[in-house]
C-alpha positions as CSV (number, residue, x, y, z in Angstrom):
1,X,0.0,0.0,0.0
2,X,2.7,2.3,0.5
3,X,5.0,1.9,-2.6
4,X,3.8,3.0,-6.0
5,X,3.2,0.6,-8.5
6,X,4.9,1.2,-12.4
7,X,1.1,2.0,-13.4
8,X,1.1,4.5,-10.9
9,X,4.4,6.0,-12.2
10,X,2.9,5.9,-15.6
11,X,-0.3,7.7,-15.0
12,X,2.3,10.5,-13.2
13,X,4.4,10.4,-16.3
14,X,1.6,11.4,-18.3
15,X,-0.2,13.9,-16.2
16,X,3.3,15.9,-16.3
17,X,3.7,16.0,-19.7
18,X,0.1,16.9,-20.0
19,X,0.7,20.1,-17.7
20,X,4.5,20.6,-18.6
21,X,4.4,19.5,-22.1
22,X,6.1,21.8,-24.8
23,X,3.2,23.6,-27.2
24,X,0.6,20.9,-26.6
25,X,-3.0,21.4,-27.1
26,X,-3.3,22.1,-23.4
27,X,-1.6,25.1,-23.6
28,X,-3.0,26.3,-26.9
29,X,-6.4,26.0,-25.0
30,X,-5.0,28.3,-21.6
31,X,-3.6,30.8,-24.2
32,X,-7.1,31.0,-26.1
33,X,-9.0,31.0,-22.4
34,X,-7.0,34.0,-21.5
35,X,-7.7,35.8,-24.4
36,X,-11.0,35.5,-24.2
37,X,-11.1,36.7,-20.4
38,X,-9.0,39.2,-21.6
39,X,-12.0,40.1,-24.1
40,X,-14.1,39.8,-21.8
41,X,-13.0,42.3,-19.2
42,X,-12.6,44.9,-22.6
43,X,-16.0,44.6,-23.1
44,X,-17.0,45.2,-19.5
45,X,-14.8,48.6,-19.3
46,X,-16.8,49.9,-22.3
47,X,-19.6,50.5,-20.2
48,X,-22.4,48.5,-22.5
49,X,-22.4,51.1,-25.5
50,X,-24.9,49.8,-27.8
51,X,-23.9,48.0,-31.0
52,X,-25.2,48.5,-34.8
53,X,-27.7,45.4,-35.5
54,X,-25.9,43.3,-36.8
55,X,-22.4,44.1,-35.8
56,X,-20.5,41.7,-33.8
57,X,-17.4,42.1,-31.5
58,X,-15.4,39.2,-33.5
59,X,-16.0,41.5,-36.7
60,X,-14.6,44.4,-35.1
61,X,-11.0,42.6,-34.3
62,X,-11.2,41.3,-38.3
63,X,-11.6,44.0,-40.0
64,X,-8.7,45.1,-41.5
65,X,-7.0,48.2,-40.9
66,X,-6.2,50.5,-43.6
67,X,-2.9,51.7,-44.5
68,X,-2.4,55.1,-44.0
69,X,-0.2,55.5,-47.0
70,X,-2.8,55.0,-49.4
């Protein structure tokens, strides 16, 4: 009961690499969850204006920006 069996060294194995892995898909999805907190709390400091029917937040960010020199 005390010792750790190798299926119990395995499972730790894996749960580390999950949490410590290089660019995994676990931290792809932290990066996008702060992003969209980060979105979130924008949205909040703007007080509620009112939006256009019709006009969303996503096609605010992807609209491109002009260039200025023409």
């Amino acid at each position: 009961m005390g010792g750790m069996s190798p299926v119990h060294w395995i499972i730790v194995a894996v749960v580390v690499l999950v949490l410590f892995g290089g660019r995994g898909k676990l931290s792809g999805l932290l990066g996008d969850a702060g992003k969209g907190i980060r979105a979130f709390r924008d949205g909040l400091k703007e007080g509620g204006k009112p939006e256009a029917p019709g006009e969303t937040t996503a096609a605010k960010v992807d609209a491109p920006k002009e260039d200025a020199r023409g």
